[in-house]
N, C-alpha and C positions, 0 to 999 in steps of 0.2 A: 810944394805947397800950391804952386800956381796950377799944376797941372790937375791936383784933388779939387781946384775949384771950376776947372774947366770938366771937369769929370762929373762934380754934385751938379751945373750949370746943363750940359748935356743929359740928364737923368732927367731934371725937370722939364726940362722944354719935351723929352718923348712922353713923360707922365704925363703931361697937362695935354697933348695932340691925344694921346690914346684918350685921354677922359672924356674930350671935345666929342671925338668920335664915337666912344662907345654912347654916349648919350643923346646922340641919336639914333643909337641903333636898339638899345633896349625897352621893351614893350613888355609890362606886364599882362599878363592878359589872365583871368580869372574865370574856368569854365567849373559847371558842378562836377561834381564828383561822379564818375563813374557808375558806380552804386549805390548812390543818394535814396535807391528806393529801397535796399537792403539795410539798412541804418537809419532811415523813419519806420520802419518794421521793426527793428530790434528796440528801439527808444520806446515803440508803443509796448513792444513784449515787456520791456522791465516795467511798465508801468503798470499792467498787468500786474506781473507778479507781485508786486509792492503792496497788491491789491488786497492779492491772496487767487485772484483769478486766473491757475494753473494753466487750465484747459485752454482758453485762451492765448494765453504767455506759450503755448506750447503750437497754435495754429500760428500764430505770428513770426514763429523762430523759425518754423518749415516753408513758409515762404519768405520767408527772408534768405532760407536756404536754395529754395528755389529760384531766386535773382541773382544769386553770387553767391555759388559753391566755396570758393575760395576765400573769404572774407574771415578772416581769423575771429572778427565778433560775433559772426554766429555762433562758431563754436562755444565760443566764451558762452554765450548765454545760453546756449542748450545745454554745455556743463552747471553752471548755476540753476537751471533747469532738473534736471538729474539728480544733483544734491539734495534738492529739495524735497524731493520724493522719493531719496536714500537708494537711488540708481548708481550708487558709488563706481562703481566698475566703469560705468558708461560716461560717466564727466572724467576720471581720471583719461580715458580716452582720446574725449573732447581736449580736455587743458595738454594732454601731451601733444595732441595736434597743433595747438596753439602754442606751444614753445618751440617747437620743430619749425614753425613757421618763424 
């Protein structure tokens, strides 16, 4: 009995040191996004198309493509892209790229 309290007793006293310590040591630090500029392009693309303004929706997705090839939203919205215009082949494409990812 004595010793499970000398044991709960030692557990707290390293918990509470690490706490002390770690809180000095973590920084949250908050930088934008990577591709911030590829994802105000997509956000304008849907709005576009929301529009009905394809053409548009369709310049906006290709440079969005052109800031970050890898961005799984592009995809996404050049498959919704596709769809729209009954590209079927070519979104299923898109969306299998996007679950691959």
């Amino acid at each position: 009995m004595r010793a499970a309290k000398l044991v709960l007793l030692l557990i707290a006293v390293i918990a509470g040191a690490a706490a002390m310590h770690a809180e000095n040591q973590i920084k949250l630090v908050r930088q934008p996004f990577a591709n911030g500029e590829a994802i105000k392009l997509n956000v304008q693309a849907q709005e576009q198309m929301r529009k009905g303004d394809l053409t548009s929706a369709e310049r906006s997705v290709a440079l969005a493509m052109q800031k970050d090839s890898t961005l799984w939203l592009n995809y996404y919205m050049r498959g919704r892209l596709f769809v729209r215009e009954h590209k079927y082949e070519l979104a299923i494409q898109d969306c299998n790229w996007v679950l691959r990812k």
